[in-house]
C-alpha positions, 0 to 999 in steps of 0.5 A: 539688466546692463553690464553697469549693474553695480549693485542689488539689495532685497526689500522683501520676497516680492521687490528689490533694489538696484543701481544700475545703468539701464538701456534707453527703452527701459527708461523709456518704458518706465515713463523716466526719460525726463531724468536723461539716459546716461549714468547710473539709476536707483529703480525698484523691480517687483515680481509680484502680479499686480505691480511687475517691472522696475520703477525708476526711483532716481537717477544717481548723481555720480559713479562716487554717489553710486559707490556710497549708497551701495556702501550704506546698503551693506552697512545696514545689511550687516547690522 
């Protein structure tokens, strides 16, 4: 992960959720690049066998946009 990393939350034992900003040849890999390279990313990463790596889900509109989903994340973590 890069220094932009803003925020995780866990799925289950096996995948995780994440914004974060991500390297060129991670969007590369992942088969994103049509989203662009800048800014902030929600991906999933796995750890299990079958379906190891991240999968990039979206790319974040704004740092504010950003900010807010990591809001909502806590928000449900707490309930």
């Amino acid at each position: 992960m890069e220094d932009g990393h803003l925020g995780t939350a866990k799925i289950d034992n096996n995948r995780s959720i994440h914004i974060s900003e991500l390297s060129r040849e991670s969007i590369i890999g992942s088969g994103a690049e049509h989203l662009g390279f800048g800014g902030y990313f929600l991906f999933e990463t796995r750890s299990d066998r079958a379906r190891r790596g991240i999968n990039i889900l979206a790319r974040v509109a704004s740092l504010d946009a950003a900010l807010e989903m990591l809001e909502i994340w806590s928000e449900r973590s707490a309930t």
